[in-house]
C-alpha positions in Angstrom: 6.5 3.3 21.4 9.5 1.8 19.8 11.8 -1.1 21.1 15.3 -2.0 20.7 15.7 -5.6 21.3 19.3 -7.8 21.8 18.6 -11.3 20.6 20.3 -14.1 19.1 20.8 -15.7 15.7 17.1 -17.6 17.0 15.2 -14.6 18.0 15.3 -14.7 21.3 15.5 -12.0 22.9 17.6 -11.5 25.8 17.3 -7.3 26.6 15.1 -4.3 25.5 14.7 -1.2 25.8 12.2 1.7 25.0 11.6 5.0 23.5 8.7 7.2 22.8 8.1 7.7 19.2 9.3 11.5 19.1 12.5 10.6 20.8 15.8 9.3 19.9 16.6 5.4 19.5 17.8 3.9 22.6 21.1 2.0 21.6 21.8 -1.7 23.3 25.3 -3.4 22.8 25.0 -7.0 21.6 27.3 -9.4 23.2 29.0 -12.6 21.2 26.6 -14.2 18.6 24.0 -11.6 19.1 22.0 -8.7 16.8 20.5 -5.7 17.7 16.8 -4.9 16.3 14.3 -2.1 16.5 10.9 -3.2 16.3 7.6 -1.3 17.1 6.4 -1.8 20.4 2.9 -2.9 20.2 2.7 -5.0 23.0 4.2 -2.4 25.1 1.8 0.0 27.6 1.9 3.7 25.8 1.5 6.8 27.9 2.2 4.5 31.5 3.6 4.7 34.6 7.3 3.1 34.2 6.7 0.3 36.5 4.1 -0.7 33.9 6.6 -0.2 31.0 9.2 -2.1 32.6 6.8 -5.0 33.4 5.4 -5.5 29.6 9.3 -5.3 28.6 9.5 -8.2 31.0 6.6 -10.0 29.6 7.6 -9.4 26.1 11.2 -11.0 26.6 9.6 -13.8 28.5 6.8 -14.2 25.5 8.0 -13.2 22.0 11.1 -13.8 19.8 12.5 -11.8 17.1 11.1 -13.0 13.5 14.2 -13.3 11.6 12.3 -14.8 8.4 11.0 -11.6 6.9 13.0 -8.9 5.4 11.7 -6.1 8.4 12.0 -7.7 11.3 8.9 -8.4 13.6 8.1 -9.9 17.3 5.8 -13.1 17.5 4.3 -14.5 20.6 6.3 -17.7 21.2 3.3 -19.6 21.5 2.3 -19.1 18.0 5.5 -19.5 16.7 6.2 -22.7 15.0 9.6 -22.6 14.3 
């Protein structure tokens, strides 16, 4: 499963949303001071029921930021982060 994220110029992320890998790229619009990313979805359920999907989108807002250090962006749990 892929993920587009809205975050800001520190990562966090403030909106996602998914789509299966064989499926277009679901498109977010970023407000002031904020980027658009698409990551891969690891931490996201595959193959579940929505209500699952929607709550690991919640949990991955709530517990990952946007890496913004590396040329491809990536997601790190916020409590290994030490920036």
């Amino acid at each position: 499963m892929r993920a587009t994220v809205v975050h800001d110029l520190q990562g966090n992320i403030a909106s996602v949303a998914v789509s299966p890998p064989d499926s277009g790229v679901m498109y977010l619009t970023p407000g002031p001071g904020q980027l658009v990313t698409e990551i891969a979805a690891r931490a996201l359920p595959a193959d579940s029921e929505v209500a699952a999907i929607r709550a690991g989108m919640s949990a991955l807002i709530e517990t990952h930021r946007v890496d913004l250090s590396v040329t491809e962006a990536r997601v790190l749990n916020k409590a290994d982060a030490t920036a």
